[in-house]
N, C-alpha and C positions, 0 to 999 in steps of 0.2 A: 368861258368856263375855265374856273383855274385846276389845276391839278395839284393836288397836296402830297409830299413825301412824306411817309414814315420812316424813321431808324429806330431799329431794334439794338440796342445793347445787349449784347449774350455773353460780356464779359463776366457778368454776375452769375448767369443762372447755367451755363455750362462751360466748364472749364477745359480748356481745349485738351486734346491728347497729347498726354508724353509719346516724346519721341521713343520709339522703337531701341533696345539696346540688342545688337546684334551681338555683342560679347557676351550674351547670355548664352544664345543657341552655340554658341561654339565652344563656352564652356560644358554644356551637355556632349554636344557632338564629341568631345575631348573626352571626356569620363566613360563614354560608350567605348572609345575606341582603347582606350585603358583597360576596361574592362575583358574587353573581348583579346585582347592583344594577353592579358594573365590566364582567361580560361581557356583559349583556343591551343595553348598546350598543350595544358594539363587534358583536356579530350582527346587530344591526338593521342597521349602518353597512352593512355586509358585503351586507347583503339587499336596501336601498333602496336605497343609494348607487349615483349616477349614473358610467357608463363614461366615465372620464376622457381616454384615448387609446384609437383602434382603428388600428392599423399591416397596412400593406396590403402586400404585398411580393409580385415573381414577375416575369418576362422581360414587360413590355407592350409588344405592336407594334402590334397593330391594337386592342387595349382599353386604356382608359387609367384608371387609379387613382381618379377622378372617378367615370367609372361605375360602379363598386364603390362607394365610398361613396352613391351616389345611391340602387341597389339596397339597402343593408344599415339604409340612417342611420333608415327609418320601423320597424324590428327595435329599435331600443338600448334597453328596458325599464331602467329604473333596476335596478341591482346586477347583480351578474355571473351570481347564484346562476340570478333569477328569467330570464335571458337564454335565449332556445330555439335554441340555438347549429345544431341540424339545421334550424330555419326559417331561420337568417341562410345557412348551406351553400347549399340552394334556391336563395335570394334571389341567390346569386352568382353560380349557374348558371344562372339565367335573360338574363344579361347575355349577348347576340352575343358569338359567338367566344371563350365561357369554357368549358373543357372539364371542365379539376378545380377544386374548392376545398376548400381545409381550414378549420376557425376551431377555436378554442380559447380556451383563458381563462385569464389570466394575472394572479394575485393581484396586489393589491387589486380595481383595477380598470382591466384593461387587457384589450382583444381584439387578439388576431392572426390574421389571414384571409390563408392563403395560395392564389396561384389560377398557375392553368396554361395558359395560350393553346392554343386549336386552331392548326395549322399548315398556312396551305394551301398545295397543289401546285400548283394549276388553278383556273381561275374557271368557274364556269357560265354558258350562255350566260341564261337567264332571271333572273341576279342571285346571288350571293354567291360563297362559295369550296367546294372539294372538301380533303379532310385526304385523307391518302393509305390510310386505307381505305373513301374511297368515300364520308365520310359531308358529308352538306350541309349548309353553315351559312352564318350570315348575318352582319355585323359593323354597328356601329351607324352607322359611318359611311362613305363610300364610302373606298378605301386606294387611292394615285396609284400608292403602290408597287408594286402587284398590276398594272401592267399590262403587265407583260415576262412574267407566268405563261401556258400557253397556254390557249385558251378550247375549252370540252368540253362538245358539246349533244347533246341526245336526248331520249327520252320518258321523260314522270316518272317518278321509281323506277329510271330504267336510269342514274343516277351512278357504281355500284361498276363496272357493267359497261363502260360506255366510258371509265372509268379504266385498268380492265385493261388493255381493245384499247390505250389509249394510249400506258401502258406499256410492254409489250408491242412496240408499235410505236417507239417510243423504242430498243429495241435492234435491231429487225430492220432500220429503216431507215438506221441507224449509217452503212454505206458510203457512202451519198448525201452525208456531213461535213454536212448543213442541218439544226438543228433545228424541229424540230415547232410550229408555231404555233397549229393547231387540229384536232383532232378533232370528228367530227360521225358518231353513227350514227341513219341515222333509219329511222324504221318499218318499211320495207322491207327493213330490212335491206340497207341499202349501205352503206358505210363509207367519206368524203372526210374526206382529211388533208390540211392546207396545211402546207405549209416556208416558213420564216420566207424571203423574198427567191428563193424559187421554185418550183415546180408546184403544181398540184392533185392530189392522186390519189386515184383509185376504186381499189376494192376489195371484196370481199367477207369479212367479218368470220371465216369458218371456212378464207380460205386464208392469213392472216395468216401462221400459222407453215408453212403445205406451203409458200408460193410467195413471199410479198414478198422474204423475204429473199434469195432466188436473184435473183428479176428486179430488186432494189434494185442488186445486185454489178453485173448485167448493165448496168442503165439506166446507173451510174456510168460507167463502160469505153466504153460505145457515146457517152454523152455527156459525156465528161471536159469540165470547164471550162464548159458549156454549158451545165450546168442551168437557169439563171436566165433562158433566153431559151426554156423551154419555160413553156404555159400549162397542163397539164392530160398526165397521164398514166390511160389506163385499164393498170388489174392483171388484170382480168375475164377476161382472153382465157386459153385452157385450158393453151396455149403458148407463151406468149408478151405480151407489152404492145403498145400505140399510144398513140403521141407526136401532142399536139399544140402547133406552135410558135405563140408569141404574134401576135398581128395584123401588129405594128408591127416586129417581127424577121422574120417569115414575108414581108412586105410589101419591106423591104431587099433580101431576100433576092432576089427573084423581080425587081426592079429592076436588079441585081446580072447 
């Protein structure tokens, strides 16, 4: 039995492989390492580099752009990235008399803190201002300018509520033409309002809207022009008020 050899020719019908060119992969490997070697900088830069300017901006009346930096400057972590921009927020609102703030971060390295003043209406008689919902705050430094706002005292915690009455009283006493210089309710629940340049008056805080405002109309009429020479009005009475005139007009008078 013979045995017969075959040979295949595969010169034709598959062309062997190119060899492998390993100067390829090293030209990549090279380009990689170029490339990381230019950005690995510039991220670092980006990461430790120090906040160049912080821009503070917002209406300051009673806070002034110092205290913000003062508050914020022991926050400035080198680079913008590592920066806890909700701890520099905090830090702004801990500042008297700041209500909002924003910060944000503004490529390369730049922050922007924007901030929003409380507004008072009233001062309190134990020390700071009232914002017109009642809330209590303090400012860093005493404001000359606050002192034409009228002064509003009571027991601690009762701020929103002798805002009300004062409010409140703010239009009922309208007739009288005198504005309001202070409110006062205390414990007792009694309620004295001064007028800028005339009376006192008592009151009870729950006839505010049944009665001032009638006996305000009243007291105007009965006392046109004269206000300012009474010392003290009671409101208490069921029907009606009692006048009391000052010493030194009462005293005229009776000389008269």
């Amino acid at each position: 039995m013979s045995v017969r050899t075959l040979d295949f020719d595969l010169g034709e019908r598959m062309p062997p492989r190119p060899a492998r060119r390993p100067h390829r992969r090293a030209r990549a490997l090279l380009a990689v390492t170029i490339a990381l070697g230019v950005a690995l900088p510039i991220v670092v830069g980006v990461v430790t580099f120090p906040v160049q300017s912080v821009r503070i901006s917002g209406e300051f009346v009673r806070v002034s752009k110092a205290d913000i930096e003062r508050a914020v400057e022991p926050l400035l972590t080198p680079g913008l990235v590592r920066i806890d921009v909700e701890a520099l927020r905090r830090a702004a609102l801990e500042v008297p008399g700041v209500r909002e703030a924003k910060v944000r971060r503004v490529w390369p390295d730049r922050l922007e803190i924007s901030v929003i003043e409380r507004v008072a209406v009233a001062r309190w008689v134990s020390g700071g201002y009232l914002e017109n919902d009642g809330t209590h705050f303090a400012t860093a430094d005493g404001d000359a300018t606050a002192d034409s706002l009228p002064m509003l005292a009571g027991s601690e915690g009762s701020q929103p509520r002798v805002l009300d009455l004062h409010s409140m009283l703010e239009r009922v006493l309208a007739p009288l033409g005198m504005p309001l210089a202070a409110t006062e309710l205390t414990r007792r629940g009694v309620l004295y309002v001064t007028l800028h340049g005339g009376p006192r008056l008592v009151m009870r805080p729950e006839a505010v809207e049944r009665k001032a405002g009638m006996y305000a109309k009243a007291l105007a009429r009965v006392m046109a022009g004269r206000l300012h020479e009474l010392e003290r009005v009671d409101f208490r009475y069921p029907t009606g008020f009692a006048v009391r005139m000052r010493a030194d007009v009462a005293g005229s008078e009776a000389q008269g």
